[in-house]
SEFI-78951 format. One record per atom (N, C-alpha, C): residue number from 1; residue in one letter; atom name; x, y, z. Coordinates in steps of 0.001 Angstrom, whole numbers, padded with zeros to 6 digits. Last residue first. Example, Ala and Ser with C-alpha at 12.3 -4.5 7.8 and 13.67 -1.06 7.14 Angstrom:
2
+-----+----+----+---------+---------+---------+
:   i : aa : at :      xx :      yy :      zz :
+-----+----+----+---------+---------+---------+
:   2 :  S :  N :  012850 : -002250 :  007080 :
:   2 :  S : CA :  013670 : -001060 :  007140 :
:   2 :  S :  C :  012900 :  000030 :  007870 :
:   1 :  A :  N :  013190 : -005690 :  007800 :
:   1 :  A : CA :  012300 : -004500 :  007800 :
:   1 :  A :  C :  013200 : -003300 :  007800 :
+-----+----+----+---------+---------+---------+
This chain:
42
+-----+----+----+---------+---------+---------+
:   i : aa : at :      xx :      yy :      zz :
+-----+----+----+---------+---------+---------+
:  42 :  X :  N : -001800 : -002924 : -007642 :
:  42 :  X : CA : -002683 : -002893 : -008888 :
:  42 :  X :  C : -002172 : -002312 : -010197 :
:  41 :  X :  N : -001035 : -005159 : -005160 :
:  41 :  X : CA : -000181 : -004282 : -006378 :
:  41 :  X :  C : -001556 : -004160 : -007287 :
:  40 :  X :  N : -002023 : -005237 : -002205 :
:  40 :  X : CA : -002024 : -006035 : -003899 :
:  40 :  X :  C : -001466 : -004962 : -004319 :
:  39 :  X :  N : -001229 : -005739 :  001353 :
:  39 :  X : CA : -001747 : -004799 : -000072 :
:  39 :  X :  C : -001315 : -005190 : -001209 :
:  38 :  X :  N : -000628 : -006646 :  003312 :
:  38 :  X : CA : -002210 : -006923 :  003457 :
:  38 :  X :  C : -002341 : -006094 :  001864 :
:  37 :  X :  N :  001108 : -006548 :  004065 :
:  37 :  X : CA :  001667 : -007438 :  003418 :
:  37 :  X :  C :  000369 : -007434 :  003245 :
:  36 :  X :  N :  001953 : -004108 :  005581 :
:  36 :  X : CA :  002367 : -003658 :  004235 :
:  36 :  X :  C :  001957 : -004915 :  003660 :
:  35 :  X :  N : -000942 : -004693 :  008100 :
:  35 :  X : CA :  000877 : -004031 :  008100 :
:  35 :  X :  C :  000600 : -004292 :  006484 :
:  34 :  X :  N : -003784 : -002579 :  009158 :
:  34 :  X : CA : -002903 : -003489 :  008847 :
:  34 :  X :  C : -001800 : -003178 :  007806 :
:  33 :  X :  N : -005198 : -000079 :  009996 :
:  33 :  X : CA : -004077 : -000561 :  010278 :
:  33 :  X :  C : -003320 : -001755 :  010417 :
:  32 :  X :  N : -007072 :  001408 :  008358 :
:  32 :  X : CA : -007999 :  000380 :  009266 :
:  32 :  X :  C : -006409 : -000447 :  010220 :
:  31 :  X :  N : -005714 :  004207 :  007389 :
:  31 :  X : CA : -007105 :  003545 :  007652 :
:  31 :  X :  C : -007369 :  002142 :  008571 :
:  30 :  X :  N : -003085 :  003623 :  007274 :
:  30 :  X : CA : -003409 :  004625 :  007754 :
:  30 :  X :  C : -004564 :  004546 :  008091 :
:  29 :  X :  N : -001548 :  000575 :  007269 :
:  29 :  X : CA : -002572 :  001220 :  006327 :
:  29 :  X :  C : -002920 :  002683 :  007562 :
:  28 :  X :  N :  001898 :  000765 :  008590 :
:  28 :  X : CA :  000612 : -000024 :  008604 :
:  28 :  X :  C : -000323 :  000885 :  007877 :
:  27 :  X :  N :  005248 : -000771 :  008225 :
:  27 :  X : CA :  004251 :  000788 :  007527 :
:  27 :  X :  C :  002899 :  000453 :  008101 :
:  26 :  X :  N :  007637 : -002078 :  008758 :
:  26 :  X : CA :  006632 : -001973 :  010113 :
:  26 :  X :  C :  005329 : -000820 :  009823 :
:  25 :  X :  N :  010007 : -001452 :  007254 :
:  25 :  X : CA :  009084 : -002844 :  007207 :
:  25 :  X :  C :  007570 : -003116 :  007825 :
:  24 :  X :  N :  009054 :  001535 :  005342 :
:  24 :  X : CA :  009754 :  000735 :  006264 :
:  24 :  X :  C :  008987 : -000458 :  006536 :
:  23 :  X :  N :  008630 :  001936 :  002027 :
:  23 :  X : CA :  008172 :  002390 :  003444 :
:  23 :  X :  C :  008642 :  001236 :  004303 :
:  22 :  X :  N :  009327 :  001209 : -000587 :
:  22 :  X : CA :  010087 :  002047 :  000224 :
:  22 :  X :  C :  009681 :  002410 :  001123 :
:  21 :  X :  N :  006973 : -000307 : -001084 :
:  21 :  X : CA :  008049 : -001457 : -000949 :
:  21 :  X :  C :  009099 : -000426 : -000228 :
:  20 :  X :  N :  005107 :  000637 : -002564 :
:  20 :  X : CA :  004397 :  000722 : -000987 :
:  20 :  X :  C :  006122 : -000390 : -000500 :
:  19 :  X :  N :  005212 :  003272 : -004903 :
:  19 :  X : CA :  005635 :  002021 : -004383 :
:  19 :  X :  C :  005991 :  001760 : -002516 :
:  18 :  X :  N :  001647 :  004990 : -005511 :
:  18 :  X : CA :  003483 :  004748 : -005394 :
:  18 :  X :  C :  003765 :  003098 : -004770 :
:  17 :  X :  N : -000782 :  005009 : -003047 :
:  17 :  X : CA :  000115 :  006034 : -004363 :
:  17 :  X :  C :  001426 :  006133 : -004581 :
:  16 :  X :  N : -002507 :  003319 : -001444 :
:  16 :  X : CA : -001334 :  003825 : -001019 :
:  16 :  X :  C : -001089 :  004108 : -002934 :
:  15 :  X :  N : -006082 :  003406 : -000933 :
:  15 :  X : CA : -005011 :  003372 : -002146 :
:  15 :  X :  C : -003893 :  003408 : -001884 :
:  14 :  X :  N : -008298 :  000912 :  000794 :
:  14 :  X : CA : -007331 :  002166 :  000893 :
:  14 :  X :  C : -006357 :  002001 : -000429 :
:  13 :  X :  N : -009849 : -001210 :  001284 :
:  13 :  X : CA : -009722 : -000144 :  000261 :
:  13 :  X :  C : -008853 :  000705 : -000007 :
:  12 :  X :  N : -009728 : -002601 :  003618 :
:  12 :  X : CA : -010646 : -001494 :  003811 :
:  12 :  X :  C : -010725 : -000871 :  002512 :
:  11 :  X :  N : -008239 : -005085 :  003121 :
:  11 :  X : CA : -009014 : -004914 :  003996 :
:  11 :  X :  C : -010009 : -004156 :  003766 :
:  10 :  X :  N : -006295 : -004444 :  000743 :
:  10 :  X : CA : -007669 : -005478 :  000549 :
:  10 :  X :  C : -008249 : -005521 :  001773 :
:   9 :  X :  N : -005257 : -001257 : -000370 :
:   9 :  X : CA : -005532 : -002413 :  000616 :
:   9 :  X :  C : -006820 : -003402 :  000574 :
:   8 :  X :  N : -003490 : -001909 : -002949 :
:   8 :  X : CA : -004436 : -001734 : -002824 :
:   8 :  X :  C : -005037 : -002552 : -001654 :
:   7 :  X :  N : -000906 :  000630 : -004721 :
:   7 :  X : CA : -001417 : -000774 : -004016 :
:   7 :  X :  C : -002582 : -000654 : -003153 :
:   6 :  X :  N :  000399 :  001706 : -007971 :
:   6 :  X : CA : -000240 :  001934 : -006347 :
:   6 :  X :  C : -000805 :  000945 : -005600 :
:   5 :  X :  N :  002347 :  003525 : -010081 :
:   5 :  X : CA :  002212 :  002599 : -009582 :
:   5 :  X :  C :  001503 :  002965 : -008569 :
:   4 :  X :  N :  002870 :  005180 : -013226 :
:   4 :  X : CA :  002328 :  004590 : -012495 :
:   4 :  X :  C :  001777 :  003891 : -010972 :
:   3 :  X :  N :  005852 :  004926 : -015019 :
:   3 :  X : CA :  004669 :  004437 : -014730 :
:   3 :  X :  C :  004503 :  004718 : -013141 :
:   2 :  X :  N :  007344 :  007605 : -016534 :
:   2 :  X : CA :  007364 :  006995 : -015512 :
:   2 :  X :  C :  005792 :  006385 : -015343 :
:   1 :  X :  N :  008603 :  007870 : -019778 :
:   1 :  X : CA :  007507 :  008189 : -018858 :
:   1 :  X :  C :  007488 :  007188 : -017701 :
+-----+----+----+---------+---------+---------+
């Protein structure tokens, strides 16, 4: 079974669904638009 995975922007909340590591270096939150390094692994 495949886990799981999603990260969690700590600015605004936002969920990204999956691994936020295959989106290009430059991804920004769709919501409030900070870049990929602003999100926790949950």
């Amino acid at each position: 079974m495949e886990e799981k995975v999603s990260y969690l922007c700590t600015v605004c909340g936002y969920v990204y669904e999956g691994d936020i590591n295959q989106e290009p270096d430059d991804y920004i939150c769709p919501i409030c638009g900070v870049g990929k390094d602003m999100f926790e692994k949950q």
